[in-house]
mmCIF file of the C-alpha atoms, coordinates in Angstrom:
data_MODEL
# 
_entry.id   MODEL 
# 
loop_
_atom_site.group_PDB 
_atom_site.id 
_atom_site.type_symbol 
_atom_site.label_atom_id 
_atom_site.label_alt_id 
_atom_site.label_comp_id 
_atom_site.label_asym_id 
_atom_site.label_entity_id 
_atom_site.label_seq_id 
_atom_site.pdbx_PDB_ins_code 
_atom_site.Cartn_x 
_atom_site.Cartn_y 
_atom_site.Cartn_z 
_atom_site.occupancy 
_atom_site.B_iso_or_equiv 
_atom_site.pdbx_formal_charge 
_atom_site.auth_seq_id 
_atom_site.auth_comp_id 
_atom_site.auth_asym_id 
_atom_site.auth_atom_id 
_atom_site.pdbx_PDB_model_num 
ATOM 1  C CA . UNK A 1 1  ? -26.274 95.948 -28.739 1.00 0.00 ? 1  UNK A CA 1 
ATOM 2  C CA . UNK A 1 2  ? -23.396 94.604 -31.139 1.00 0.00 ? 2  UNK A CA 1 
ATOM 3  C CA . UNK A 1 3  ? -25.609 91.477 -32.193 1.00 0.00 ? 3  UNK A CA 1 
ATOM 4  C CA . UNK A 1 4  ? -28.047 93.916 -33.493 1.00 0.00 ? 4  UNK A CA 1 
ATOM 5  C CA . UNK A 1 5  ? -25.039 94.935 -36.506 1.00 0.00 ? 5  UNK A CA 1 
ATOM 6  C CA . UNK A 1 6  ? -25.277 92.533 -39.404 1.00 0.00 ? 6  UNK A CA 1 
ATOM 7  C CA . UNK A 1 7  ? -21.935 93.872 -41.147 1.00 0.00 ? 7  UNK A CA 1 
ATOM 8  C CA . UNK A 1 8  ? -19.839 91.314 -39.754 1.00 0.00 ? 8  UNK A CA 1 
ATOM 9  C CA . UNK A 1 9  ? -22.243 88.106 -38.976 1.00 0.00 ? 9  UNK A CA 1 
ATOM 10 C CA . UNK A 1 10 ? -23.665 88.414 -42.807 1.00 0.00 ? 10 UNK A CA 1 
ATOM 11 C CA . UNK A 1 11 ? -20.318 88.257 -44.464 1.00 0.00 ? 11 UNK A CA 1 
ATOM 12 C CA . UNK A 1 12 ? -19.148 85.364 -42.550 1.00 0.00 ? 12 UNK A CA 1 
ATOM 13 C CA . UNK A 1 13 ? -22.515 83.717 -43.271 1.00 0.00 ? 13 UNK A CA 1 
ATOM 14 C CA . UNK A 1 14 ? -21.844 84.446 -47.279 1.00 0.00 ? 14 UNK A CA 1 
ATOM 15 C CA . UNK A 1 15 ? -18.303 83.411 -46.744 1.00 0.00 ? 15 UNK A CA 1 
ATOM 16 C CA . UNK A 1 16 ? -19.756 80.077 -45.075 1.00 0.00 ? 16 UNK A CA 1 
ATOM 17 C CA . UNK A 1 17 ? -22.012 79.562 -47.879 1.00 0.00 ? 17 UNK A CA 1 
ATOM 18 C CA . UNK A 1 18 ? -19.395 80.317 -50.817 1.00 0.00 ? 18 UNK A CA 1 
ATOM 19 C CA . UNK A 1 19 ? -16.920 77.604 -48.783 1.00 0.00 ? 19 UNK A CA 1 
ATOM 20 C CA . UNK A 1 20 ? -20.093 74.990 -48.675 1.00 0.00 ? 20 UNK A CA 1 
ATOM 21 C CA . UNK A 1 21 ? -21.141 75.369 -52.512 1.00 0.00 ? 21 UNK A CA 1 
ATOM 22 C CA . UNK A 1 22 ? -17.689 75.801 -53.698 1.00 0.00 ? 22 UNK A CA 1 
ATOM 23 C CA . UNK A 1 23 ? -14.862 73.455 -51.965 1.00 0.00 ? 23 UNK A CA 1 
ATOM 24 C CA . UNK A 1 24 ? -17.489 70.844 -50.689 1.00 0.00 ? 24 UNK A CA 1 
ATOM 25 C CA . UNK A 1 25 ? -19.754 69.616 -53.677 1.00 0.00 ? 25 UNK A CA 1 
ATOM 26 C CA . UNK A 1 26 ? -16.741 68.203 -56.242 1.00 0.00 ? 26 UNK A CA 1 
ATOM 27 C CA . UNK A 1 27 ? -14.975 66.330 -52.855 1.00 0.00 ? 27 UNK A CA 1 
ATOM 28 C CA . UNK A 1 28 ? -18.927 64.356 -52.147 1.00 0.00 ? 28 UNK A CA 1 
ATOM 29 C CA . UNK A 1 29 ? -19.416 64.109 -55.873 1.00 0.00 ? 29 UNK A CA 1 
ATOM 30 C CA . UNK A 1 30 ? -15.723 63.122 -56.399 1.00 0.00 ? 30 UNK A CA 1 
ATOM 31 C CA . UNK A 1 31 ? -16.489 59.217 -54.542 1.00 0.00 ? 31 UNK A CA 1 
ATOM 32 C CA . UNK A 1 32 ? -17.024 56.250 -56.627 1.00 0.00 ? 32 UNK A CA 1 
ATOM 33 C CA . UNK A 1 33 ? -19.855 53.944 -55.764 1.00 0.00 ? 33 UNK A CA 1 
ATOM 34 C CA . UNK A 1 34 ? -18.928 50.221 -56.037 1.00 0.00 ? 34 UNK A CA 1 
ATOM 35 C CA . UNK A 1 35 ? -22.436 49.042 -56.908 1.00 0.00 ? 35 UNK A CA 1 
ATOM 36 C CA . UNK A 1 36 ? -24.040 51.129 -59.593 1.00 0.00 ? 36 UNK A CA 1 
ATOM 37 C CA . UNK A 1 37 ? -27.394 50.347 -60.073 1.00 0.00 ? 37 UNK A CA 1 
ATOM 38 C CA . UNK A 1 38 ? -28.642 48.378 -62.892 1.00 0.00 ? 38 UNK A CA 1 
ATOM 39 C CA . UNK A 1 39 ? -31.316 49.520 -65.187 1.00 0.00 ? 39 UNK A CA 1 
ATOM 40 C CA . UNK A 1 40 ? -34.566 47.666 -65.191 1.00 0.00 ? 40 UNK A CA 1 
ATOM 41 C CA . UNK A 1 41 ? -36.393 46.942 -68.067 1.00 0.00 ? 41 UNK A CA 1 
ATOM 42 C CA . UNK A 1 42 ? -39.284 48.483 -69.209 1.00 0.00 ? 42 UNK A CA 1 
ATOM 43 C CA . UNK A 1 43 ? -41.724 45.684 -69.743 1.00 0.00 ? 43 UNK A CA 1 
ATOM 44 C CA . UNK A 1 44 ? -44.113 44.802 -66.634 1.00 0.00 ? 44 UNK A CA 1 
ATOM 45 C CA . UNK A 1 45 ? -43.051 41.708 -65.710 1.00 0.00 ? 45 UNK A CA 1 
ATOM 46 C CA . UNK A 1 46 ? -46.638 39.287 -65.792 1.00 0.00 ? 46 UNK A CA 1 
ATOM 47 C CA . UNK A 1 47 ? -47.287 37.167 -62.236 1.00 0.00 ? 47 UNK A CA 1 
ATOM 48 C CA . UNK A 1 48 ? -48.778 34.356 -61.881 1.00 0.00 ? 48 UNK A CA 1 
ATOM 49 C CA . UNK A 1 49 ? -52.566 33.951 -60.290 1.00 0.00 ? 49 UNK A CA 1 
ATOM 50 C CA . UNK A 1 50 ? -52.978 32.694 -57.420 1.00 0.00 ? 50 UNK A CA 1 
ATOM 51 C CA . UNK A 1 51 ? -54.506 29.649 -57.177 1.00 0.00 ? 51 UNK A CA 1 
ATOM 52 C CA . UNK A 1 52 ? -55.719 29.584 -53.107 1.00 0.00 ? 52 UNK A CA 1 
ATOM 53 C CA . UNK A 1 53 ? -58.656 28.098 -51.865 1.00 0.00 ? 53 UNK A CA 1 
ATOM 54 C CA . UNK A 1 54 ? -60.949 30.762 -50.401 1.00 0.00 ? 54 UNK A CA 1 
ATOM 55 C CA . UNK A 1 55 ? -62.896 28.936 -47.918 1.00 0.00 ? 55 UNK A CA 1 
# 
């Protein structure tokens, strides 16, 4: 039973993996994002009560 021989399915499975972590992380961290996101401040901003009628 060939599929029973891990010789040649584990080295293309490290190959695989050394092509995903090595060629394909700097081209999706290579893109610019138009909108960066903006920094909120840390002070809680204080809301208003409510002023409802609870009847």
């Amino acid at each position: 039973m060939p599929q029973l021989n891990p010789a040649p399915w584990f080295a293309i499975l490290v190959f695989s993996w050394l092509v995903f972590l090595t060629i394909i992380p700097p081209k999706v961290l290579g893109h610019i994002f138009s909108n960066e996101p903006t920094v909120q401040s840390a002070e809680k901003a204080n809301p208003e009560s409510w002023n409802w009628p609870w009847h």
